[in-house]
PATILO-638982 format. One line per 8 residues: their letters; for each residue x, y, z of C-alpha. Coordinates in nm, 3 decimals, padded with zeros to 5 digits. Layout:
PATILO-638982
A> X,Y,Z; ... $
end
This chain:
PATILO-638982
XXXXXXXX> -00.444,04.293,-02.042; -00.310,04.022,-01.775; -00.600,04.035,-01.521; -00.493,04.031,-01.169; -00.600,03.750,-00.909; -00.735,03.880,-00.601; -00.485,03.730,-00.293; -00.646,03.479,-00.096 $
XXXXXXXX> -00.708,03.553,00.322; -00.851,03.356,00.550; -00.750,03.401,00.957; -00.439,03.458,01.126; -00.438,03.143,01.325; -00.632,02.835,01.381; -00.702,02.554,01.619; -00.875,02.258,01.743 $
XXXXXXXX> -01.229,02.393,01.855; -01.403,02.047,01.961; -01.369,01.733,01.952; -01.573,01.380,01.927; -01.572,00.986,01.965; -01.758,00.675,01.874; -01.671,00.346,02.095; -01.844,00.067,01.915 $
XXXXXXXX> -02.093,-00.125,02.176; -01.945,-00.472,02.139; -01.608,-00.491,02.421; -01.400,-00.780,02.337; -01.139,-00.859,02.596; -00.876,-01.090,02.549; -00.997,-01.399,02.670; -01.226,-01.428,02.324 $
XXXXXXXX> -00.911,-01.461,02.106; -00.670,-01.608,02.284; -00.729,-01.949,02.180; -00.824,-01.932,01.827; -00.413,-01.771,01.785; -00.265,-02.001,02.020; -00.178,-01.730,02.295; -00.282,-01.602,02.614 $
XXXXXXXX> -00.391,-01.281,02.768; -00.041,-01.231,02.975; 00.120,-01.230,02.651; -00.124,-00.988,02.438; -00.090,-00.779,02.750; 00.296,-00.775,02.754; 00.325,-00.747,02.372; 00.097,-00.436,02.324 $
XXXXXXXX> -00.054,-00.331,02.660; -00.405,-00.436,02.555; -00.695,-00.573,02.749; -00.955,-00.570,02.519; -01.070,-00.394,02.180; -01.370,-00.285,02.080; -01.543,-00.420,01.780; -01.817,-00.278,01.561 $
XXXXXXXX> -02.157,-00.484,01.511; -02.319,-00.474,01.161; -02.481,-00.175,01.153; -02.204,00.027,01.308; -02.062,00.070,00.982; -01.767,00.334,00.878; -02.020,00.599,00.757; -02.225,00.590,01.073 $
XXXXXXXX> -01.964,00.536,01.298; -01.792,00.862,01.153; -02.145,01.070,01.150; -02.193,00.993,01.526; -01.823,01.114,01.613; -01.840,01.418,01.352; -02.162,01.547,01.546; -01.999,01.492,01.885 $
XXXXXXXX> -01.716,01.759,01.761; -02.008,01.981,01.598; -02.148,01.994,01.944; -01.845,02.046,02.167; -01.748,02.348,01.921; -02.073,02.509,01.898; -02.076,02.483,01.511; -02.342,02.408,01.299 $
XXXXXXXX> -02.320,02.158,01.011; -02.396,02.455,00.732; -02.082,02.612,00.874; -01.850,02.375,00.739; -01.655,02.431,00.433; -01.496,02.072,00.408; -01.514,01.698,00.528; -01.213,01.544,00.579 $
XXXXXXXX> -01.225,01.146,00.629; -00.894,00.919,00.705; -00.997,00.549,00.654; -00.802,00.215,00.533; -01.118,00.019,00.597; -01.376,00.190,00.337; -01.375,-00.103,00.131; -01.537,00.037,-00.126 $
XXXXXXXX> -01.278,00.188,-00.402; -01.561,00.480,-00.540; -01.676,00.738,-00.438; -01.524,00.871,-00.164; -01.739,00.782,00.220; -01.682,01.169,00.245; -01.915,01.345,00.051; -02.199,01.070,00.197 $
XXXXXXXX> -02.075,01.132,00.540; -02.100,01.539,00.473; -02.470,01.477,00.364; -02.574,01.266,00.683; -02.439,01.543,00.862; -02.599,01.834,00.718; -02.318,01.992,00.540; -02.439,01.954,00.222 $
XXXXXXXX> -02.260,02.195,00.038; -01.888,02.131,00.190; -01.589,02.029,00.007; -01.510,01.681,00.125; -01.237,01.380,00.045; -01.069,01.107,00.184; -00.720,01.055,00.300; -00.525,00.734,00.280 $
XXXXXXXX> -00.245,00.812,00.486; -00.298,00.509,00.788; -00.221,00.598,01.113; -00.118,00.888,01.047; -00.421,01.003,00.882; -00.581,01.226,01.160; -00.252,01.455,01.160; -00.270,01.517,00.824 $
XXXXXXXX> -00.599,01.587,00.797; -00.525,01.843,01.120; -00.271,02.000,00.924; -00.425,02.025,00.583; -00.795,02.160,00.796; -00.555,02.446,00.950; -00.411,02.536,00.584; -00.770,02.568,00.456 $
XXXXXXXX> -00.864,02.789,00.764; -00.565,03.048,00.724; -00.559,03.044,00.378; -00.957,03.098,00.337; -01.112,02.802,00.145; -01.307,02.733,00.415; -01.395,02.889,00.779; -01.463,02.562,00.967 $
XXXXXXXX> -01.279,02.190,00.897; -01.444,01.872,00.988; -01.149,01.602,01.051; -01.315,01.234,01.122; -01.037,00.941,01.158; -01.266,00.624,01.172; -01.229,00.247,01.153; -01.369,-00.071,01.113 $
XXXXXXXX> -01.034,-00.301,01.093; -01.165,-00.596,01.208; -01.313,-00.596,00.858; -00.959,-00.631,00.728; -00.744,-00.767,00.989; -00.741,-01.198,00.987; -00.878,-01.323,01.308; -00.644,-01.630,01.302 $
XXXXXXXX> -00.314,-01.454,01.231; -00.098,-01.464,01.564; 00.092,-01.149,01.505; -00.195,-00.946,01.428; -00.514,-01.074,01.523; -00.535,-00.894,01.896; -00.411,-00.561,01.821; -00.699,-00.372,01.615 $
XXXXXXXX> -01.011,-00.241,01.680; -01.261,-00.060,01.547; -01.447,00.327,01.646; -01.432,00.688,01.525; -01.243,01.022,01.618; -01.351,01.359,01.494; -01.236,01.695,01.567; -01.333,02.093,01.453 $
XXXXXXXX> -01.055,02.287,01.303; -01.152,02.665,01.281; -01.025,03.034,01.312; -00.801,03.155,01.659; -00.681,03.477,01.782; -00.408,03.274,01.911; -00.215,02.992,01.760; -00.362,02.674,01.847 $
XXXXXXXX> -00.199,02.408,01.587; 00.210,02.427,01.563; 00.401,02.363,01.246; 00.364,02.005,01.113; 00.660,01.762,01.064; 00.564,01.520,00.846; 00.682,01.301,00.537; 00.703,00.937,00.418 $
XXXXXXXX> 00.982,00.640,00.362; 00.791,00.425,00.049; 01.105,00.202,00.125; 00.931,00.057,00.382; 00.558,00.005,00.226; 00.579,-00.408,00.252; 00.620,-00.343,00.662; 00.211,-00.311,00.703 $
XXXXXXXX> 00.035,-00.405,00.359; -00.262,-00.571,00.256; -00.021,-00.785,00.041; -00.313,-00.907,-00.172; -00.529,-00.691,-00.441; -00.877,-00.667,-00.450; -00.893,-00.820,-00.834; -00.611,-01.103,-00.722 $
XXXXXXXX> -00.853,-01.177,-00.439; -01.165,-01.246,-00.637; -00.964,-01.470,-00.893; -00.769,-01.639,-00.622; -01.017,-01.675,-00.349; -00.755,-01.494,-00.097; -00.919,-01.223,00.144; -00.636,-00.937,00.135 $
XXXXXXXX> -00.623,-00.910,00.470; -00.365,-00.674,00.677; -00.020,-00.817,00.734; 00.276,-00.655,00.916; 00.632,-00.739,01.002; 00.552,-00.611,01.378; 00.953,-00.633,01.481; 01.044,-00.363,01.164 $
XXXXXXXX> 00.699,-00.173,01.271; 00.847,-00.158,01.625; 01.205,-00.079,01.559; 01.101,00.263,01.321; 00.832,00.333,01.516; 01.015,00.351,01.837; 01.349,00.537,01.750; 01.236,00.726,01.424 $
XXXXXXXX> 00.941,00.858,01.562; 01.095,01.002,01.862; 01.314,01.235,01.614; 00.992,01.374,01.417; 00.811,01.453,01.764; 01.119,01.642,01.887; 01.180,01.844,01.578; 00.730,01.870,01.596 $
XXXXXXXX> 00.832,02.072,01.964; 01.114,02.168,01.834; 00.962,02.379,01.520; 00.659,02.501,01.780; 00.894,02.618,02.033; 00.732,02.419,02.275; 00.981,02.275,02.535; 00.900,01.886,02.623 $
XXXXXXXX> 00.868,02.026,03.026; 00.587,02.302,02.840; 00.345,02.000,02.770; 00.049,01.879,02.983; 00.032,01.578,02.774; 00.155,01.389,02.470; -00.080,01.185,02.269; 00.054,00.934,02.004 $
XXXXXXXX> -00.071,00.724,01.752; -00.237,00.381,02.014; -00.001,00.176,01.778; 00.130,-00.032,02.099; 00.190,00.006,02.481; 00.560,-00.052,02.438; 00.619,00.185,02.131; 00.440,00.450,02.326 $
XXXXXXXX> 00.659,00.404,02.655; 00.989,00.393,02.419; 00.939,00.727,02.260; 00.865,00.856,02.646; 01.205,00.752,02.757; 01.358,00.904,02.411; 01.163,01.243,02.441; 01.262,01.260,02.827 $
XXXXXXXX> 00.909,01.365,02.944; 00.877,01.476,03.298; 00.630,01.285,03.503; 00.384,01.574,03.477; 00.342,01.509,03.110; -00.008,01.310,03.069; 00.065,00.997,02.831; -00.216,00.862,02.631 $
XXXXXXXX> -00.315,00.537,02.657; -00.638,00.451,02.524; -00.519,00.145,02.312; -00.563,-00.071,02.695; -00.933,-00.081,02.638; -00.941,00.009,02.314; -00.700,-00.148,02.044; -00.524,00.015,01.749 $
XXXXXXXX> -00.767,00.212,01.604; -00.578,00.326,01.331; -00.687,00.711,01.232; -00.947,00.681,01.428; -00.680,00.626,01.769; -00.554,00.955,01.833; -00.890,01.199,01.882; -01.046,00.886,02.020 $
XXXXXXXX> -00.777,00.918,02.317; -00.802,01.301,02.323; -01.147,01.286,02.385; -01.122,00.999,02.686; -00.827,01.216,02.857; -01.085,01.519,02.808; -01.406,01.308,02.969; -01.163,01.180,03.296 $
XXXXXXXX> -00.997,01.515,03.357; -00.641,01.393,03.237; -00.627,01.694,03.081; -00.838,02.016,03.066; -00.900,02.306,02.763; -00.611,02.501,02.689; -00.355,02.211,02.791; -00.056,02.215,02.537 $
XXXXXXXX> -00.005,01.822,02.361; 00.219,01.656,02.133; 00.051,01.472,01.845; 00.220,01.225,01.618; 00.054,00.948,01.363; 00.278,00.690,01.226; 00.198,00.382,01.017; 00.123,00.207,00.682 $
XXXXXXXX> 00.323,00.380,00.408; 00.525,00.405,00.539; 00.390,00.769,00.659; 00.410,00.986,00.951; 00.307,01.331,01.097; 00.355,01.517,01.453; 00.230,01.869,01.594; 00.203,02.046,01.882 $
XXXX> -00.171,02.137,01.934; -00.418,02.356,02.236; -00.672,02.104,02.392; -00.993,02.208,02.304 $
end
């Protein structure tokens, strides 16, 4: 006798119920670099739109930086760690290869029991892990989804390397994913061009490095990066409003990836946003936080009154891969 499998149900809809940040204590603005990469601060400033970064101290390490962002989002949602069924952490700067910083991260916070895993999908990271969160809410494998994007790339990014050395910083983003009566997270558009994985590498291995005596630090052909980035992009978060049936004159604001000032302002001119539409743009004082950038920048727009709860945004991710992801989400 074939037994039969009960169907799996979980809600109708789900959405973004809170959300959280870490800023690490330490600002550095531009005038601390400048000379060890031959540059100035006009030309940082034209190049990517930052001012300064900021840049985590010892003990602000990836695991605490993501517990105090993950209990910022517990708070603003009114959930209690024992409520949440899984831990979802997107980090490139976990340096170590096993375990996970998930399952540790779900313990500091007091969901002991939850599912948890890391994503290694860059940038883009904090969409996914948006995406996959709602899938687990609607289909039932868990009621409540902790998504934490954190950072620490000055651990991997080479402080004397002119093209790079001013753009990243370091911090955490988290954000509760849980059941709606309404839908709160749009369809995803998302996918990947491996073509393109030498663009933003770290071009050296781990075992190479320790025979060789060669840090693998980040490295990134920031012309290519620009180029895809500025015209590519703009397609996915079109077909992202598109596939939500959210016209671009329906938003209150659009939040992208804090890659760079000038990608940002090139996908507003491509998407035509009125002048009502709220940009993001946290990356001034903040750097390229990686998946750490885009609830990091919800949350600031949220604590100034750029936007309010209930606002309609555009999300999109984009980076090392190369990989990419874009929805249309509720402001918490």
């Amino acid at each position: 006798m074939t037994a039969v499998i009960r169907p799996v149900r979980g809600a109708d809809n789900a959405k973004i119920l809170g959300v959280g940040g870490y800023r690490p204590a330490r600002v550095v603005p531009n005038s601390e670099i400048v000379d060890r990469i031959d540059s100035s601060d006009e030309w940082i400033r034209t190049r990517s739109g930052i001012v300064s970064r900021r840049v985590a101290g010892p003990e602000e390490t990836v695991r605490w930086m993501a517990v105090q962002a993950g209990g910022k989002a517990l708070a603003y949602a009114g959930i209690s760690p024992d409520q949440i069924g899984c831990v979802l952490i997107s980090t490139v700067s976990h340096l170590i290869q096993t375990p996970a910083i998930a399952p540790a991260i779900a313990t500091d916070l007091g969901s002991h029991d939850a599912a948890a895993f890391d994503i290694g999908a860059g940038c883009a990271g904090f969409c996914y892990g948006v995406e996959l969160a709602q899938g687990m809410v609607r289909n039932g494998s868990a009621e409540y989804v902790l998504v934490i994007g954190v950072e620490r790339l000055s651990d991997i990014a080479n402080p004397d390397d002119r093209t790079t050395a001013f753009l990243f910083g370091d911090g955490a983003g988290a954000a509760v994913v849980g059941p709606s009566d309404e839908p709160g997270i749009g369809p995803v558009v998302w996918g990947s061009d491996g073509s393109q994985d030498k663009t933003i590498e770290q071009p050296v291995a781990w075992d190479a490095a320790m025979e060789e005596g060669a840090y693998p630090y980040l490295v990134m052909q920031g012309n290519a990066v620009f180029r895809w980035a500025s015209y590519s992009m703009a397609k996915v978060a079109q077909e992202a409003l598109d596939r939500a049936g959210v016209a671009a004159a329906d938003l209150d604001a659009f939040i992208p990836h804090q890659a760079n000032m000038r990608i940002t302002d090139a996908m507003v001119k491509a998407l035509k946003l009125p002048e009502h539409v709220v940009i993001a743009r946290d990356i001034a004082e903040q750097g390229n936080t990686s998946a750490a950038s885009i609830p990091l920048a919800m949350e600031r727009m949220l604590q100034t009154g750029e936007v309010r709860s209930g606002d309609t945004a555009l999300l999109i991710g984009f980076g090392a891969g190369l990989v990419y992801a874009a929805q249309v989400v509720t402001i918490p």
